[in-house]
N, C-alpha and C positions, 0 to 999 in steps of 0.2 A: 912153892908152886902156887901159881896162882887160880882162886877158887871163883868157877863160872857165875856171875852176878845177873841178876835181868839189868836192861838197858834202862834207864828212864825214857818215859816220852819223851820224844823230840829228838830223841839220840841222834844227832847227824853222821850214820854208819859212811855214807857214802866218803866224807874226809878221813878216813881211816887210811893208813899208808904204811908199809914198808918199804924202807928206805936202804942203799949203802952207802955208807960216809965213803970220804976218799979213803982214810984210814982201813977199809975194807969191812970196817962193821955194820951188823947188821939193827939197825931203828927201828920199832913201831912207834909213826907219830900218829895220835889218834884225838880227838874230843878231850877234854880233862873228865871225868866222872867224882860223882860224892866218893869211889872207895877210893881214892887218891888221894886221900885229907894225909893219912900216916906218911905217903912218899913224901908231903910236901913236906912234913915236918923234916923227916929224915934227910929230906935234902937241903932244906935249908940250915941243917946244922953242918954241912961239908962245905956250904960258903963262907969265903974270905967273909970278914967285916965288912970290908970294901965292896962288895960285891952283894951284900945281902942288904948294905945301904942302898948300893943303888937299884936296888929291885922295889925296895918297900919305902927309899925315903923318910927312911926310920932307926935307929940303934934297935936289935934286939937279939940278943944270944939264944931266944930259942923262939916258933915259932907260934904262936898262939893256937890252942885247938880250935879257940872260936873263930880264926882267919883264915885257918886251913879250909876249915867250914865254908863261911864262906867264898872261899876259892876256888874249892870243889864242886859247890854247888851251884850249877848254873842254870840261866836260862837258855836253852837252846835256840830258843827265836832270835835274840839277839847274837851279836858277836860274843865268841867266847874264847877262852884258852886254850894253849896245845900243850902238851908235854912229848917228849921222846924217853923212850926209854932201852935200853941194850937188850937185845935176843928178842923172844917171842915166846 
């Protein structure tokens, strides 16, 4: 379960979105935040080789906590990243 976190400034709440795929599932796409550093790990270890290549441009079997780091942590002023995730 997931444990209610404050937002960082900047948080751009208003692009927050639930979504359904055609598959009929349900998505929250939302801003990426710093507590998303462990999903990236975890999800970058369900990607192909191929696949994790071509995301990072790079070989790596698992993901670096210092990149998750920064991946997580953004600035909201500028453009930033999205994740989806399943349920809510």
């Amino acid at each position: 379960m997931d444990q209610l976190v404050a937002t960082p400034p900047g948080y751009p709440a208003e692009l927050e979105r639930a979504v359904t795929l055609r598959n009929g599932a349900r998505v929250q796409i939302r801003p990426i935040l710093p507590e998303d550093e462990s999903r990236l790990i975890e999800f970058h270890e369900r990607l192909s080789p191929d696949t994790a290549y071509r995301r990072l441009f790079t070989v790596m079997r698992t993901l670096p906590s210092e990149l998750a780091h920064h991946l997580a942590n953004v600035d909201y002023r500028k453009p930033n990243n999205r994740g989806a995730r399943a349920g809510r």
